[in-house]
N, C-alpha and C positions, 0 to 999 in steps of 0.2 A: 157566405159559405158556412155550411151547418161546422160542428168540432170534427166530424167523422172523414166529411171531404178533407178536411184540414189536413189532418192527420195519413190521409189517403197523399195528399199530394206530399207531404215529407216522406213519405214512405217512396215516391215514387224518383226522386231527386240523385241522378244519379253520384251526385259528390258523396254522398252517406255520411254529411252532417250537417248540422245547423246551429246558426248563431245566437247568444240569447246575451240579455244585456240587462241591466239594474240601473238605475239612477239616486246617485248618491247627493248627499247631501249640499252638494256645492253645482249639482247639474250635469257633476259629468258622468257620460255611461261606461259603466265598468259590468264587462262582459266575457264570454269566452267563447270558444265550437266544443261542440259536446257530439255524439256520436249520433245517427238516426235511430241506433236502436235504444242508447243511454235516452233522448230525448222521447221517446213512447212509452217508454217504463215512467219517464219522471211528470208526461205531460199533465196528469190527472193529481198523481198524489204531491207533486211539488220536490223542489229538489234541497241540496244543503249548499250554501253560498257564504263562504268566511264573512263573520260581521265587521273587520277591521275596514270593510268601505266605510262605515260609521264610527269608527275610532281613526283615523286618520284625515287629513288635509287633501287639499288638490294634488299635492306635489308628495304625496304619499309618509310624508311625516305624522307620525302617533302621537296622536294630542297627549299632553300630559295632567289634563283635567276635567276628561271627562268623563261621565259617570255609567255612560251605557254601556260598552266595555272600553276594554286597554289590558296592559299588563297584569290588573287584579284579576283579570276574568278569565285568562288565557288564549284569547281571540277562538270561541268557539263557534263551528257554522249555525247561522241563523238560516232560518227555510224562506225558504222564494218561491210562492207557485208563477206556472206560468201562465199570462193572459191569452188565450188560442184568438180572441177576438184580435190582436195585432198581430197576427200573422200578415207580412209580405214579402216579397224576394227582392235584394239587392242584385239591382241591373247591373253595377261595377264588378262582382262577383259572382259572376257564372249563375244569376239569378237563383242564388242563394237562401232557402228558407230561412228566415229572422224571427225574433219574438222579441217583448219587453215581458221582465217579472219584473215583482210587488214583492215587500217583507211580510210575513206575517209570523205572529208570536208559536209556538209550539202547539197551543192550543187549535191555532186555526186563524183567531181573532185577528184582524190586523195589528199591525204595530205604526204605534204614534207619530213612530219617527220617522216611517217612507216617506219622502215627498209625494209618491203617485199614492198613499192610503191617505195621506192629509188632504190633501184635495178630493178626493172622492167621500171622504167625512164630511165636507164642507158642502161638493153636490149633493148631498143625501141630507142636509140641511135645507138646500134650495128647495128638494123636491116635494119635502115634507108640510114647504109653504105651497105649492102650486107650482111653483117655477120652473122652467127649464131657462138653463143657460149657454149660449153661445153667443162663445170668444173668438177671437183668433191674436196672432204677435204677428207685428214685423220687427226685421231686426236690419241694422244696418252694422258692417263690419271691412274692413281694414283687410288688403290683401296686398301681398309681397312676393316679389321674385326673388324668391329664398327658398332652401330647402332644412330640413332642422340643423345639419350639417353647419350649413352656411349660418344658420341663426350663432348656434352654440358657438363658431369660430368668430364671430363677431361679438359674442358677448349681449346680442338683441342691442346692441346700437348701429347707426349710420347702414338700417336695412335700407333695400333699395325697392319701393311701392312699386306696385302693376303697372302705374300708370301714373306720370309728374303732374301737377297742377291741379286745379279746385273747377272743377269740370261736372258739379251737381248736373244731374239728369242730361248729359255731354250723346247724344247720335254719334259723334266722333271718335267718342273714346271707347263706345259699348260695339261698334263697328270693330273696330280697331282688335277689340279681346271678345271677337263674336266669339268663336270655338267655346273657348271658357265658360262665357255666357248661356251659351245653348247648351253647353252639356251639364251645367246647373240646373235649366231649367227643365230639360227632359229628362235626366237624370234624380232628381227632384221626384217629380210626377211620375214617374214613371216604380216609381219608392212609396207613392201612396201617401207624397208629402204634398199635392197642389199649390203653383204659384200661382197668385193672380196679377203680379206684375214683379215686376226685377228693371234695376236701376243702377246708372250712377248718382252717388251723395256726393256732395260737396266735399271736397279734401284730394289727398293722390290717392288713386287705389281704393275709392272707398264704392260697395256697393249698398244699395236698398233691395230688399225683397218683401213684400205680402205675403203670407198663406192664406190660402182660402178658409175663413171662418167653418165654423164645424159646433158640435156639442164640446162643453168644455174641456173636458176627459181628453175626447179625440185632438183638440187643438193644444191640450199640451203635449200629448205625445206626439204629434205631427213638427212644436217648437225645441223638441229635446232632440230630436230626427235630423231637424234641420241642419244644425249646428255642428252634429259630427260626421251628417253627411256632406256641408259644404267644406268642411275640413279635408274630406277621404277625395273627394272631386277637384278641390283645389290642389292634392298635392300630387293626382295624375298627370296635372299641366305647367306641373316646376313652381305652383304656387303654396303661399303657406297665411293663410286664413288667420282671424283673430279676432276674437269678439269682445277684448278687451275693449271696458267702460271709456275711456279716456287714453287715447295713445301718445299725444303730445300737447303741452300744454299750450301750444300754438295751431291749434285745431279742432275744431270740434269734436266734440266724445260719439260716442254710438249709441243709441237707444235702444228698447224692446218693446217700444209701444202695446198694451195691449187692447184692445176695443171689444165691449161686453155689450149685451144686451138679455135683458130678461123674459122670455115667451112664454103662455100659458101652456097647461101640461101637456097640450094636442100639439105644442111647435106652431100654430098656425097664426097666433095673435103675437104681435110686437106691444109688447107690456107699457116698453119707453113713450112709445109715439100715444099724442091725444092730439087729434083734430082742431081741437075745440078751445084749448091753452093757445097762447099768442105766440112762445116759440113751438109749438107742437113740443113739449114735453109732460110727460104725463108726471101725477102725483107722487108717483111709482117711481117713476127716475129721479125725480127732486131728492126723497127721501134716498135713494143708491147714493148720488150725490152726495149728500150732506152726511153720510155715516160714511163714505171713504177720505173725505175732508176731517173729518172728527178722526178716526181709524188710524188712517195711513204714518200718521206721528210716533204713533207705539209701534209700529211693526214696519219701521223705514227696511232694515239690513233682509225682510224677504226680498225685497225690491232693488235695494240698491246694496250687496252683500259682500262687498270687498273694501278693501281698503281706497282699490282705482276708482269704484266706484264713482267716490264727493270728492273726485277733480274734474267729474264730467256735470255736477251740479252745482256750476257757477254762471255768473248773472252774462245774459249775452251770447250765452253761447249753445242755443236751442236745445236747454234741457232745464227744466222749473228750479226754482228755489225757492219759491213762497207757495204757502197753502190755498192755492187759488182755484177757480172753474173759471169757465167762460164759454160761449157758444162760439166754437171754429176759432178758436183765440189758443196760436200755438205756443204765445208767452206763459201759459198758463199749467200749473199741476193736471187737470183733469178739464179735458173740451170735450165738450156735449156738442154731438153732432145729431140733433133732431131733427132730420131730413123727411124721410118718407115711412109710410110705415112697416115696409122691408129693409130700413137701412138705420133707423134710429139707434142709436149706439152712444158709448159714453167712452172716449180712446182715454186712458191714463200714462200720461208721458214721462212719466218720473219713473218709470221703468228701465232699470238700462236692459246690453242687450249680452251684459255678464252674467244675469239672472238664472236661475234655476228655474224654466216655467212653470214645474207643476208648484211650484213653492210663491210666484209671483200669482199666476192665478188663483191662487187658492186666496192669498193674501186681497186682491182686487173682490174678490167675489165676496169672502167673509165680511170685510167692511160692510160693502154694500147692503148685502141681507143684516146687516147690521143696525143701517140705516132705516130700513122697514120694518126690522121688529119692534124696533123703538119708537116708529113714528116720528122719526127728527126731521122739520123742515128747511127746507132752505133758505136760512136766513138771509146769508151771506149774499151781498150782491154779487153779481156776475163783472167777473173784469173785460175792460175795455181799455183795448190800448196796451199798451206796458204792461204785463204779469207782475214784471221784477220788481214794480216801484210799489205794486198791493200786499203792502204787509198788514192790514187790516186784522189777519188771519193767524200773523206768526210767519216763520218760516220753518223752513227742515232742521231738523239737527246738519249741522255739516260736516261730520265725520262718523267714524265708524262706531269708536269709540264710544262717540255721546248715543248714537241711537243704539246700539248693543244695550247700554247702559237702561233709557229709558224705556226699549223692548223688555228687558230684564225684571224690570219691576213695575210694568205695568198689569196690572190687573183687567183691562179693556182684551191686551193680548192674549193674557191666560185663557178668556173667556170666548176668544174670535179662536184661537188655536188649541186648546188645552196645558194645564200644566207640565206635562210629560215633554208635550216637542218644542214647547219656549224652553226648558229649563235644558234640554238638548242644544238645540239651536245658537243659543244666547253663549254655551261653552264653545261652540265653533269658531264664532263669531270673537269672541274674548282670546282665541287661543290667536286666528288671525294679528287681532291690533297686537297682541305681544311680540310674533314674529317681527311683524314691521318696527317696530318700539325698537327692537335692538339691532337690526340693520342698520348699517352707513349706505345711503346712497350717491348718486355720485351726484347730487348737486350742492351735498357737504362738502364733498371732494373740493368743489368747485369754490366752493365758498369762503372757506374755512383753510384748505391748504398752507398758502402762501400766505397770509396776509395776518395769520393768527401764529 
């Protein structure tokens, strides 16, 4: 659709308004309804949107060290155009015109510290090499017959899951919660988020989904989409959704797998795949390889950015902790799926599925081009068997704290991100482990009680 039908079809929407939404620093979209005729006034010259999404937490507490604003600043509006290119209508809502916006500085310029301008810094990087990139996430996440209601009087213990038992990829149980399931996936698609499959995961309650791969850009906006539309559709069927990294320490975590591949500038050539290399991986994908291996160390918290995160990155429980590759080897940080050469891809599993996409893609894709400009090969042998036991490599930081810390003063990430949105970022992150640092949970309770 050119900008003009766009505009033609809000115009024609008999509700007389539309919804627009930003994506803050932690992933989540923070948004409002603006009027059809406020929205044609603002669509072109961009509107004014309080900057406290970027001085505040998830849970809407004001950091108290950060530098972009706060208190010193007096939380003034920062401007947000909006992107006409994501226009779609929400099927749950009267098919509702939607949009996402972008920060950018006063001037016009971007600003450092959008997640959706950081990664479009990063494609505009690819492009300048030749490159086009498409990604796509799956995300696996945790679903309850609960309502917040029920959550909040429960205190979020002893919820009761969609579905009892460990019923990975279960006919039975996706039977069972078909409604649910269908109206995910039409509702989904139908949203301009494509599935290419939906599943049960192993656990109670837990589902898989794919999106259809896309241009990078589109595929995080399609993984940010996801997330609060399967939230809005879970909570029409008495469900209550959660993408939280690690829900019990007796079950497996949730991932956000994301799988990349690099095409020439016409899209027609797969960069990864070579015929002629013994696993069909081309030069091209060795050197992605070995600069997100090298990479991914300094910049763990794009990836894994919470506290729950490093309880879903322990050994055994299908999510990496050593800095490892392998071909189709799911013990592994990063499996190189060199298949054909429409499918050649490199899935990074160290992803969870708490992530900010456009903050995890941009992090997946910097390395990589990281790896090419450098020319770093792949030394590293390829794991075989057991991921867990290949420390050849090192492993991850395992907490928030230590990778905050080594994001912070790495100089690799300065230079994969700039210093503006590490020196941002690394305050969010740092404001996070303090919150926890001074919580009592209840397995202190537990512990310490009685016996101390």
């Amino acid at each position: 659709m050119t900008n003009r039908s766009i505009l033609e079809a809000v115009q024609a929407h008999p509700d007389g308004k539309v919804k627009i939404a930003v994506c803050d620093i932690d992933g989540v979209l923070r948004g409002k309804y603006i009027s059809t005729e406020k929205f044609i006034s603002v669509a072109s010259s961009g509107l004014g949107f309080c900057d406290v999404v970027f001085g505040w937490d998830m849970v809407d507490q004001a950091y108290d060290n950060g530098s972009f604003t706060g208190w010193h600043t007096g939380y003034p509006d920062a401007k947000v155009v909006i992107r006409l290119e994501t226009y779609r209508t929400i099927p749950w809502e009267n098919d509702l015109p939607f949009f996402l916006g972008q920060f950018v500085k006063p001037t016009g310029k971007p600003l450092e510290i959008c997640p959706a301008q950081l990664l479009q810094s990063v494609i505009a990087r690819a492009k300048k090499a030749g490159f086009t990139a498409q990604f796509s996430q799956e995300f696996e996440w945790f679903n309850f017959s609960e309502s917040p209601e029920t959550f909040a009087q429960k205190e979020g213990r002893g919820l009761t899951p969609l579905t009892p038992g460990m019923f990975g990829y279960s006919i039975l149980r996706s039977t069972e919660k078909n409604t649910y399931l269908s109206s995910l996936f039409s509702g989904l698609t139908a949203f301009q988020v494509p599935i290419e499959g939906l599943h049960t995961e192993t656990g109670p309650g837990v589902y898989e989904a794919a999106i259809r791969y896309s241009d990078v850009l589109t595929a995080a906006d399609r993984a940010v989409l996801f997330k609060t539309s399967v939230k809005e559709i879970a909570r029409m069927h008495g469900v209550m959704a959660t993408f939280m990294a690690k829900i019990s320490e007796h079950l497996p975590g949730c991932s956000g797998h994301v799988h990349q591949s690099l095409w020439d500038e016409s899209g027609k050539q797969n960069l990864f795949y070579d015929a002629k290399d013994n696993n069909h991986m081309s030069a091209l994908m060795k050197s992605y390889i070995a600069g997100q291996l090298y990479c991914l160390p300094h910049i763990l918290p794009l990836v894994a950015p919470t506290i729950n995160s490093y309880k879903r990155l322990v050994e055994g429980a299908w999510a990496p902790t050593t800095v490892t590759w392998g071909i189709d080897n799911r013990t592994v940080a990063l499996r190189a799926l060199p298949g054909s050469s429409s499918s050649s891809r490199l899935e990074t599993r160290v992803v969870g599925s708490d992530t900010n996409p456009y903050l995890a893609m941009a992090a997946c894709l910097a390395a990589g081009l990281y790896g090419i400009q450098h020319r770093m090969k792949l030394a590293q042998p390829a794991s075989v068997g057991n991921g867990y036991q290949d420390i050849s490599n090192g492993r991850f930081p395992n907490s928030l704290a230590a990778a905050t810390t080594i994001m912070k003063e790495s100089s690799v990430a300065k230079e994969l991100l700039g210093k503006t949105f590490v020196q941002h970022f690394t305050e969010t992150r740092e404001w996070e482990v303090k919150q926890f640092a001074k919580s009592v949970t209840d397995w202190e309770t537990r512990r310490y009680f009685e016996i101390i």
